[in-house]
N, C-alpha and C positions, 0 to 999 in steps of 0.2 A: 255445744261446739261453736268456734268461731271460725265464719271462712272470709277467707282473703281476697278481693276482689283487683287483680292489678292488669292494668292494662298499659298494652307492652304496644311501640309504634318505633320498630326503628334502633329498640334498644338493648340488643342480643347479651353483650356482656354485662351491662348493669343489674339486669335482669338474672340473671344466671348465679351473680355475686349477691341480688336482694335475698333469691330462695334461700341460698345456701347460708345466709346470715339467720334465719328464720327455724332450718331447722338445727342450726347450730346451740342456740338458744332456749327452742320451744317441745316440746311433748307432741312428736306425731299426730296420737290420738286424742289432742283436744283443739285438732284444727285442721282445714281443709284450703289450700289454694286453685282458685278457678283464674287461669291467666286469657284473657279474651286479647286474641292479637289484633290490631287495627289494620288488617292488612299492610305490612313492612314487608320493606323489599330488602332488606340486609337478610343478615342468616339464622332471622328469630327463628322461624320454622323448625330449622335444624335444632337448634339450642333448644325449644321449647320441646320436641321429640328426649334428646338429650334427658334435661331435667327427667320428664315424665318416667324414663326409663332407670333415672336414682330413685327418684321418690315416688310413690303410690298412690299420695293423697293430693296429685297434682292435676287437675282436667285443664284441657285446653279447648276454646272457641275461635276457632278463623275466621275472621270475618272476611270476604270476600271484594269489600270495599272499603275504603276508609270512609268511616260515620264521625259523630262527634263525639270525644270525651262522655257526654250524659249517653248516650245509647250505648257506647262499650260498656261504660259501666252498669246499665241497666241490663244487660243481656248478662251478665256475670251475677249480677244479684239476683235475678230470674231463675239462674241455676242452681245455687245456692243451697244449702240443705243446713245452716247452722242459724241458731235465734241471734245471733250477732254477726254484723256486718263490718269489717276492715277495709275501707276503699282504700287502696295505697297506693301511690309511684311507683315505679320497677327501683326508681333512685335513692329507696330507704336500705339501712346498711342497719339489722339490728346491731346493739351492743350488749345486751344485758336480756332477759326473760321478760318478759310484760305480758303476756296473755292474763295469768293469773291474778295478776293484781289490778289490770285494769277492769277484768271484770269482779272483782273486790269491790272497785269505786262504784262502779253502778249497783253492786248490792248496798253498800252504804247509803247512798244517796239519789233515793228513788225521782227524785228530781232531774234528776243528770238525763238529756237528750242525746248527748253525745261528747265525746272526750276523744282526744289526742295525749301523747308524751310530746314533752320539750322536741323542736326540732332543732338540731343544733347540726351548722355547718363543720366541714373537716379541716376548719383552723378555731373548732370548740367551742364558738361564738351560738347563742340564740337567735335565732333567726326571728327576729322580731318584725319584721314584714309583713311573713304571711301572717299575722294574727290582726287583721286591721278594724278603723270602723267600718260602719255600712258606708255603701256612695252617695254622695248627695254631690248637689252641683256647686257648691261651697268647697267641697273636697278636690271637685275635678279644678275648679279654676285655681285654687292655690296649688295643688300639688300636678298636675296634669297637662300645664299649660306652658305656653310659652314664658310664664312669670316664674315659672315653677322652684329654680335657682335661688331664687329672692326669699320665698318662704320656708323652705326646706330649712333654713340658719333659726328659725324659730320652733324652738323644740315645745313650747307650752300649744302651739297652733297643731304642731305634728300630732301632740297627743288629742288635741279637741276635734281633731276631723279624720288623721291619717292612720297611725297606729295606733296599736295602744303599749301605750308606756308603762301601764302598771305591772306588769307579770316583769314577778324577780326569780328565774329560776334558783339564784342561791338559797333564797326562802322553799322549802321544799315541801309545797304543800298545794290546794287545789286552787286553781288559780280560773276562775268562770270570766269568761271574754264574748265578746258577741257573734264573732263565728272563726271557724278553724278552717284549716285547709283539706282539702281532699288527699293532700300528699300524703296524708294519715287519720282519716276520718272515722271513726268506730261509734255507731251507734246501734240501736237493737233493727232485726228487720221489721219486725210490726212498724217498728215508727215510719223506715222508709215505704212501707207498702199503706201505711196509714196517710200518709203525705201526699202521694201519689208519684214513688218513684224520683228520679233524676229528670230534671224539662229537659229536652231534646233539641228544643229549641237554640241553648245555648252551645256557639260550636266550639268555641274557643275561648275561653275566660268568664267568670262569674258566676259558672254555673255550682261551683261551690260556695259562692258568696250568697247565690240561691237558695239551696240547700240548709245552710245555717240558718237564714232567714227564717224558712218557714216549719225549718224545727224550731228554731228559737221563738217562735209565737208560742207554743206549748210547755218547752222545757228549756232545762239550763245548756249551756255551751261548756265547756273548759276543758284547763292542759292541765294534766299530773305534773307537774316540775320534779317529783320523787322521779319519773322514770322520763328518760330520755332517748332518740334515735340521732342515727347521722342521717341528714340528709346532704345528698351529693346534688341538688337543684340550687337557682340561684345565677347560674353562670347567664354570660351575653344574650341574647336575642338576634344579635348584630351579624349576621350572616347573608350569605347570598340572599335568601328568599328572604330575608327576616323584618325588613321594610315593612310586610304584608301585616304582621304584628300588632301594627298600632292599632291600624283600621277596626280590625278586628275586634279589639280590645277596648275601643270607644263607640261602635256598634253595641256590641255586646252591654254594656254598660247603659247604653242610651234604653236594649231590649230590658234591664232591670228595669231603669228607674220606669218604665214605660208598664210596664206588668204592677210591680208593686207602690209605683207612686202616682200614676196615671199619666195619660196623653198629654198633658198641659208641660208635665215638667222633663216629661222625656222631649221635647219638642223646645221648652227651652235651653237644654241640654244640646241642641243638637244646635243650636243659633251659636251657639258657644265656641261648641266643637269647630263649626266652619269660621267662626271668626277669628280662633284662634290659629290654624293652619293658614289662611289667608296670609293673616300677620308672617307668619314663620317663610312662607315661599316669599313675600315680599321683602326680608329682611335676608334669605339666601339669594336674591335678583340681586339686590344691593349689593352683597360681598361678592356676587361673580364678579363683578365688572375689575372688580381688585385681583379675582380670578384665586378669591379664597370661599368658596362655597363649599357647601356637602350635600354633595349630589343622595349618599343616602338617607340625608334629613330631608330634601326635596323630594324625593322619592316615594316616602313614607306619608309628606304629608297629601302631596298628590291624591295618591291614592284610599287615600281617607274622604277625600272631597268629592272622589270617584264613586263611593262607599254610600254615602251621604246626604250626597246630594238628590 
């Protein structure tokens, strides 16, 4: 059996339309979804009631507070009763069958830690983003930084640090990359309980960059390009709250390189981080005075230096 691990914050209908793709597609009886809500204030509750009452093989976890991404997921994998593990989005939309055949690939090639299908956005595109390298501070400063414009026109540098450019999903065939996204994550549960779970640690971002990481010390990464999903992820960050994003985002990053590469380089990561926001509010003080600034790029980086410091 494989069970589904999705964890829903806020996302009633998405959520609603993921199930219902799922068992459009899939055999009841060779799978199980456990939906762990991060405590959402919209009308998951109700919707998540809803489902439960179409479908049978559906449990639900309330959490009472919003935790991080790694502990929702951990408290859903906890529950779990299948030897395979689906960490997914509420924002996957299947299109086609895949249980079957993905766990095909790992009978095939007992090497395989974990595998995803193609994720492809809903104007048909590969989303060749989420499949990146690891972070290194080489990465953050070309692509992460106030330079970042400059190097992005260089596709040989994008592939040597940013993504990875090799995966052609028109080549339809197994395509091993150094880590995948959680937004459809499938590997067996022995390995996550052999690893030791989801860090907790990480609240917001990396903590599937994590994840890859230290399955990838043991076994292979890769996408089935034969089978594909929609992902409906991807859109803005650029919202009222969404300034708070960055911060996060380059903490987060600083907690990798500081876990896996040690104190020295998460620390020069972080001389970085502040030199580069520095620059950024000095160069919006500049354009006020012209009274062409953006308050939410000031805003953003502010609060990174709040973060940080």
């Amino acid at each position: 059996m494989v069970s589904f691990i999705i964890v829903n914050y806020n996302t009633a209908k998405v959520l609603n339309d993921c199930v219902d793709s799922i068992f459009k597609f899939e055999k009841p009886e060779s799978f199980e979804i456990i939906v762990v809500d991060n405590c959402s204030t919209d009308d998951s509750k109700n919707m998540i009631s809803a489902i439960q009452k179409k479908y049978t093989n559906v449990k639900s976890i309330l959490l009472e507070k919003t935790e991080s991404f790694s502990y929702a997921n951990n408290k859903g994998i906890d529950a779990a009763s299948g030897d395979f593990i689906i960490i997914m989005n509420p924002d996957i939309i299947f299109t086609e069958p895949l249980i079957e055949r993905l766990l095909a690939d790992f009978n095939k090639d007992s090497s395989l830690g974990a595998l995803t299908p193609a994720l492809v956005g809903t104007d048909g595109k590969f989303q060749r983003s989420y499949f990146q390298r690891y972070p290194s501070i080489i990465q953050y400063l070309l692509f992460h930084t106030f330079y970042a414009k400059f190097f992005f026109r260089f596709p040989a540098l994008m592939s040597r640090w940013l993504e990875n450019q090799d995966v052609d999903i028109s080549q339809k065939k197994i395509w091993y990359v150094e880590q995948i996204p959680c937004a459809f994550f499938m590997t067996r549960a022995k390995t996550l309980k052999d690893i030791g779970m989801m860090d907790e640690k990480f609240i917001l971002f990396f903590e599937d960059v994590d994840l890859s990481y230290r399955i990838n010390k043991l076994a292979k990464l890769a996408v089935d390009s034969e089978l594909s999903v929609t992902h409906l992820g991807g859109s803005s960050f650029r919202n009222e709250d969404s300034w708070k994003m960055y911060g996060r985002f380059v903490t987060s990053m600083c907690y990798y390189m500081k876990k896996h590469h040690g104190q020295l380089r998460s620390f020069i990561l972080k001389i970085f981080a502040v030199e580069n926001s520095m620059d950024v509010l000095i160069f919006e003080y500049i354009k006020k005075i012209a009274g062409r600034s953006d308050e939410y790029r000031i805003k953003k980086h502010k609060n990174l230096l709040k973060l940080i410091i």
